[in-house]
DRENDO-1510 file (C-alpha; in Angstrom, 1 decimal, always signed):
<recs>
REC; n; res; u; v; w
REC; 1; UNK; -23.4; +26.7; +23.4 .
REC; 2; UNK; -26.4; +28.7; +21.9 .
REC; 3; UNK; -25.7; +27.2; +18.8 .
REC; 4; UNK; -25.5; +23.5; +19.6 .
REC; 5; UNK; -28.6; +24.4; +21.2 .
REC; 6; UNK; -30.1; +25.7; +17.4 .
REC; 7; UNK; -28.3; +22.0; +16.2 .
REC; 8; UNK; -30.0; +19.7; +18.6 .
REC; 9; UNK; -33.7; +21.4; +18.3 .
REC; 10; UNK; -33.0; +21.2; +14.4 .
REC; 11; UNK; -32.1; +17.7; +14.9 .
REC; 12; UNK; -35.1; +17.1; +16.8 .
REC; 13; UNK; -37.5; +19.3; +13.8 .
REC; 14; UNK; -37.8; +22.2; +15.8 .
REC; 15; UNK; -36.4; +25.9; +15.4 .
REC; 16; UNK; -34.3; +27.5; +18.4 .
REC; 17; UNK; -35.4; +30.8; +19.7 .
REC; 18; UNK; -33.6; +33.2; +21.8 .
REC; 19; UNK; -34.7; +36.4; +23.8 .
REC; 20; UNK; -34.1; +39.6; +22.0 .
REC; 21; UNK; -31.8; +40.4; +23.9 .
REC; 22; UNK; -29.1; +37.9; +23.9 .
REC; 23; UNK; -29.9; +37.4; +20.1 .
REC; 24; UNK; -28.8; +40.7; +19.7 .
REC; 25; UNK; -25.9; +40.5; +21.6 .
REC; 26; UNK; -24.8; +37.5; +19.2 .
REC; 27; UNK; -25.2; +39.3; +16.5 .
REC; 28; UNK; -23.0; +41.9; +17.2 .
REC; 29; UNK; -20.3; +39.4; +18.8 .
REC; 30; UNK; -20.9; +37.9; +15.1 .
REC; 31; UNK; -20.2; +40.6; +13.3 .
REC; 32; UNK; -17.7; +42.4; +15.5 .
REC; 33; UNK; -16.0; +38.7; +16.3 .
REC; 34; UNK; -15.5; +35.9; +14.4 .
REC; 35; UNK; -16.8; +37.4; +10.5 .
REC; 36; UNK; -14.2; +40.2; +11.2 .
REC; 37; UNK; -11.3; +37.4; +11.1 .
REC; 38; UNK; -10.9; +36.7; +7.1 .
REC; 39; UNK; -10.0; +39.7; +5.3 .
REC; 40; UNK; -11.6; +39.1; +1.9 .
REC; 41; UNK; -15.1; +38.3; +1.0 .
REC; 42; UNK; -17.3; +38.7; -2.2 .
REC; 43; UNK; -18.4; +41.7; -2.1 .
REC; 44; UNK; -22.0; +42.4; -1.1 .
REC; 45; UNK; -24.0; +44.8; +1.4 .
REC; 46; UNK; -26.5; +43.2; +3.2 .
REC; 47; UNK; -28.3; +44.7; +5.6 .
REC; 48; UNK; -30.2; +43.0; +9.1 .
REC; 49; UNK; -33.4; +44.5; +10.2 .
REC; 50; UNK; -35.1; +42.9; +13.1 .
REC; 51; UNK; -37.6; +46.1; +13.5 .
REC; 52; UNK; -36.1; +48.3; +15.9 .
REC; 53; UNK; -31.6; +48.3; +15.2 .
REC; 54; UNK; -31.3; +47.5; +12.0 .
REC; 55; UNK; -27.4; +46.8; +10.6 .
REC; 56; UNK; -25.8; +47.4; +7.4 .
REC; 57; UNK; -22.7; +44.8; +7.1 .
REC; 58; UNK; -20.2; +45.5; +4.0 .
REC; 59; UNK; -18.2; +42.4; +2.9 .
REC; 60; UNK; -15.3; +43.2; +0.1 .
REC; 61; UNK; -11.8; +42.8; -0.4 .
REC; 62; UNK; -11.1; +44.8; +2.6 .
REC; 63; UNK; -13.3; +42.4; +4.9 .
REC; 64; UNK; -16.4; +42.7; +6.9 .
REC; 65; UNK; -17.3; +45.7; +8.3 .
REC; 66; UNK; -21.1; +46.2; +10.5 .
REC; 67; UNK; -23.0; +49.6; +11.7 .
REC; 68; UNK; -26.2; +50.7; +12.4 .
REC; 69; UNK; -27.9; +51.9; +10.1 .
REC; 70; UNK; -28.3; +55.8; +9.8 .
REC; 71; UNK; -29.7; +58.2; +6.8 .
REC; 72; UNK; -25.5; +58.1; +5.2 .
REC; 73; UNK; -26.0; +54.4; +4.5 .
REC; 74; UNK; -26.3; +53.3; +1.2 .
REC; 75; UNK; -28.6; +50.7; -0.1 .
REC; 76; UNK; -28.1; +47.5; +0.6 .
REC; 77; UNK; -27.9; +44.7; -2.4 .
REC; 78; UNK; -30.1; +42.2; +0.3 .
REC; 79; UNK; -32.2; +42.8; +3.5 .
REC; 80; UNK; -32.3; +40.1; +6.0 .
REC; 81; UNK; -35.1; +40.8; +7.5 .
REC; 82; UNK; -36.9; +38.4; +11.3 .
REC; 83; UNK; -36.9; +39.2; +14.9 .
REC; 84; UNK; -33.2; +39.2; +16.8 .
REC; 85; UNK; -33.1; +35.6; +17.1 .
REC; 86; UNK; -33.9; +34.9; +13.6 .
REC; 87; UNK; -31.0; +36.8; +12.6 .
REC; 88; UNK; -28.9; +35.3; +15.0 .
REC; 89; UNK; -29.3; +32.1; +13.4 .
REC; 90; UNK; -29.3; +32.9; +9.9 .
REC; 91; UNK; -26.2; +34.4; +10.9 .
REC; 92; UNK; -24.8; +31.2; +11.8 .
REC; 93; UNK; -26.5; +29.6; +9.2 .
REC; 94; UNK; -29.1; +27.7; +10.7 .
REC; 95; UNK; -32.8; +27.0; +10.1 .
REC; 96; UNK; -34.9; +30.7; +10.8 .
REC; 97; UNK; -38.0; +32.5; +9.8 .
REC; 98; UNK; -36.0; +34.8; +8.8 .
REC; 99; UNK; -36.7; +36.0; +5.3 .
REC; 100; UNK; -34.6; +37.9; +2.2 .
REC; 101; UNK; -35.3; +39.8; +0.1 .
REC; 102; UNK; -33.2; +41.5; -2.7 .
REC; 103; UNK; -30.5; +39.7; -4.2 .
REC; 104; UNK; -30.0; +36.4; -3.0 .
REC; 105; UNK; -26.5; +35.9; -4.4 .
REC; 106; UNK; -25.8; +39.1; -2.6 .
REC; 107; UNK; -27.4; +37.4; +0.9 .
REC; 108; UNK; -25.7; +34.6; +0.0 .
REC; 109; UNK; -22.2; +35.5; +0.3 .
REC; 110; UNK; -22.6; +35.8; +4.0 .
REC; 111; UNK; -21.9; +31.7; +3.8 .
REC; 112; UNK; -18.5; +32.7; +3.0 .
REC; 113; UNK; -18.2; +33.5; +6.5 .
REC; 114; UNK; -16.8; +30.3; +8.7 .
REC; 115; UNK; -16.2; +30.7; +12.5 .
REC; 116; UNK; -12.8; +28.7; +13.3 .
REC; 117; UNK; -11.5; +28.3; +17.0 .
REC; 118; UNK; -7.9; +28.7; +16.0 .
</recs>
């Protein structure tokens, strides 16, 4: 529902915007749900930092996996970098302040990701 919501303000020329934290609470479902689903991606490490629980998302042959970031994690070939909701929707892909920076190849293999119902 959050996301038609994102649709229809798009659709009407303005950007969605959700609290921090049910934003966060999609992003995790994101990345612990429906990305987890295919088991092979491009591979790329991106990493999402809204500021205050930054994660660090692998994608490869093996999948996707997401943690929070810690000293052990390696660099990441993009950051994705906005406030929770802005995440949340690039996550989705929808329109976001959201900013990249790094390789955008890297960033954009995240668009492999497609949520199907079935």
């Amino acid at each position: 529902t959050a996301i038609h919501r994102a649709d229809a303000a798009a659709a009407a020329g303005l950007e969605a915007s959700y609290d921090e934290s049910f934003a966060s609470a999609g992003v995790a479902e994101m990345l612990h749900g429906f990305a987890r689903r295919k088991k092979e991606y491009p591979p790329a490490t991106i990493r999402l930092d809204d500021g205050s629980a930054p994660w660090q998302i692998s994608m490869g042959e093996g999948g996707v996996t997401a943690r929070a970031v810690d000293e052990s994690s390696p660099g990441p070939d993009a950051t994705v970098t906005g406030a929770a909701s802005d995440l949340y929707l690039w996550l989705w892909p929808r329109p976001t302040s959201a900013t990249v920076s790094g390789s955008a190849a890297a960033a954009a293999n995240w668009e492999q990701i497609r949520v199907r119902w079935s």
